[in-house]
VEXBAMI-586355 format. One line per 10 residues: number of its first residue (from 1); for each residue z, x negated, y negated of C-alpha. Coordinates in nm, 2 decimals, padded with zeros to 4 digits. Layout:
BEGIN
NUM) Z X Y | ...
This chain:
BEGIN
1) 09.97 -09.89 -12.55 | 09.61 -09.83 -12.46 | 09.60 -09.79 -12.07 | 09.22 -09.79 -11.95 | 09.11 -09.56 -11.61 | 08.84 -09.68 -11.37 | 08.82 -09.57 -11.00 | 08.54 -09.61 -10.75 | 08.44 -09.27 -10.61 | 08.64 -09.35 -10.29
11) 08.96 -09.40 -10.52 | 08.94 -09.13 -10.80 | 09.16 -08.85 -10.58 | 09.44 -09.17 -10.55 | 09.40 -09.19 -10.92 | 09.47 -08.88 -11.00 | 09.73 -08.87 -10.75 | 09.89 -09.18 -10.92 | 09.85 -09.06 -11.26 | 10.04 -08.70 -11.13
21) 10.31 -08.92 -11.01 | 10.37 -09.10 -11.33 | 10.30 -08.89 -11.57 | 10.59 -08.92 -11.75 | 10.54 -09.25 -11.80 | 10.17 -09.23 -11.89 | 10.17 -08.95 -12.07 | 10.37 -09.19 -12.38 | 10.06 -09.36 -12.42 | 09.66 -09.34 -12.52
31) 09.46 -09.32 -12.19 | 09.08 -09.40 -12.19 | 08.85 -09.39 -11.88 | 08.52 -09.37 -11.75 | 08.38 -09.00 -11.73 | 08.45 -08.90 -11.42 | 08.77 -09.05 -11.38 | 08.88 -08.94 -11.67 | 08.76 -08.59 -11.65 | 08.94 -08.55 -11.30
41) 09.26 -08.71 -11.43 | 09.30 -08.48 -11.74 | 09.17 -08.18 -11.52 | 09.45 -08.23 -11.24 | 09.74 -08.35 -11.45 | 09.70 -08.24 -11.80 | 09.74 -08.56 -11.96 | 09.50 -08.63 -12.27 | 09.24 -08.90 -12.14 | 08.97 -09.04 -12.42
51) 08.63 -09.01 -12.15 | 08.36 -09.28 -12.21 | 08.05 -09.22 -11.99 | 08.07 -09.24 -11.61 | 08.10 -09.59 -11.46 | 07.72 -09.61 -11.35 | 07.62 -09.46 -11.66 | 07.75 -09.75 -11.85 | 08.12 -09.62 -11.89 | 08.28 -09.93 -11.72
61) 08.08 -10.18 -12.00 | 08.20 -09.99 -12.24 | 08.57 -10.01 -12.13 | 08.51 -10.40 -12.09 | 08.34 -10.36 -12.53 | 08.69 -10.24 -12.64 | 08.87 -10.50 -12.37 | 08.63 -10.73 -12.56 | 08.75 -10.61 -12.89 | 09.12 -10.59 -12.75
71) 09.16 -10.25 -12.80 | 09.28 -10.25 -12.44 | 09.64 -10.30 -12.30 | 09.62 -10.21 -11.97 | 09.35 -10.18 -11.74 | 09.44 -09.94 -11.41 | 09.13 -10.03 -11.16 | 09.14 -09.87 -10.77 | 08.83 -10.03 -10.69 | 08.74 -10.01 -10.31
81) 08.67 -10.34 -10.16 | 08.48 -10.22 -09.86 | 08.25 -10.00 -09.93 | 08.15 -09.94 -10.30 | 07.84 -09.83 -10.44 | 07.59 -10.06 -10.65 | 07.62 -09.75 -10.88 | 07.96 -09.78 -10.96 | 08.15 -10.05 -11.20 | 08.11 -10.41 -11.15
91) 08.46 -10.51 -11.02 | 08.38 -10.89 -11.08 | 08.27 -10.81 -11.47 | 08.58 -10.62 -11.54 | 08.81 -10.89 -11.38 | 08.65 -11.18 -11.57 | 08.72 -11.00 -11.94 | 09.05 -10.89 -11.83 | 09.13 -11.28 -11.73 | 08.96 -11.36 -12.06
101) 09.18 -11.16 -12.27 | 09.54 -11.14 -12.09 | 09.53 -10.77 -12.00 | 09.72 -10.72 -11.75 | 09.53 -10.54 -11.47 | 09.61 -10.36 -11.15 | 09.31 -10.30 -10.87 | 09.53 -10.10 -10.60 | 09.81 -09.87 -10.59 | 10.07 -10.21 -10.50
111) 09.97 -10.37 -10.83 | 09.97 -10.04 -11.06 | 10.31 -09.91 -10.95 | 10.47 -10.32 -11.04 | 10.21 -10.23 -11.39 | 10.35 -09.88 -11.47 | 10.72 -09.93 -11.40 | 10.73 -10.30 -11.60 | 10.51 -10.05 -11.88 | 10.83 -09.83 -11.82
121) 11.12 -10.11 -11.85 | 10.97 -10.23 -12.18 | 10.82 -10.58 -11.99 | 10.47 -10.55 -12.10 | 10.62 -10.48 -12.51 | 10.46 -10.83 -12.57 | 10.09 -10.66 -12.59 | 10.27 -10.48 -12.88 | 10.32 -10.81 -13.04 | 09.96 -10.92 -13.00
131) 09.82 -10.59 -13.09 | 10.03 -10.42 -13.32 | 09.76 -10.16 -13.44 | 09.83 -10.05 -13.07
């Protein structure tokens, strides 16, 4: 499965934090991400992330082109609610194509731990079935 990273600035250390704790898990699929997210994921954790360009560089639009193109399985989002930046990816954009498509997305670490142990028990094989390029 393709698993797409995005953190606001305020989440990127939980991010990595959650990607360290499930590594094992992650580490059996393709991760993408926006720069900066990525960079620090793969930097503390050693996993193999694919790095678009950083979220307010136009990262985030291009994680929401290969949603568009479902060439996304997951989407992984720790977006904060209370004080993010203008810079930083449009929450409401990413929600909408992820509604648009069925991807399945988390936007705290609640959600993404029901995400990445469903990934884990084989409940989310039916993206397989949609996508089987994937």
């Amino acid at each position: 499965m393709i698993i797409a990273l995005v953190a606001h600035d305020s989440k990127k250390e939980l991010m990595v934090q959650f990607c360290t704790a499930y590594r094992h898990i992650l580490s059996q699929h393709q991760l993408i991400a926006t720069g900066t997210t990525g960079r620090l994921v793969e930097e503390n954790t050693g996993l193999t992330v694919q790095k678009f360009l950083p979220g307010g560089h136009g990262g985030d639009q291009q994680i929401m082109a290969r949603i568009a193109c479902d060439e996304v399985d997951m989407l992984l989002f720790f977006r904060d609610p209370i004080s993010a930046k203008p810079s930083e990816p449009n929450e409401m954009n990413l929600l909408r194509i992820c509604d648009v498509h069925n991807i399945p997305v988390a936007t705290n670490i609640a959600t993404a731990e029901v995400l990445i142990h469903g990934l884990e028990h084989g409940d989310l094989d039916w993206r397989t079935i949609l996508n089987p390029q994937h």
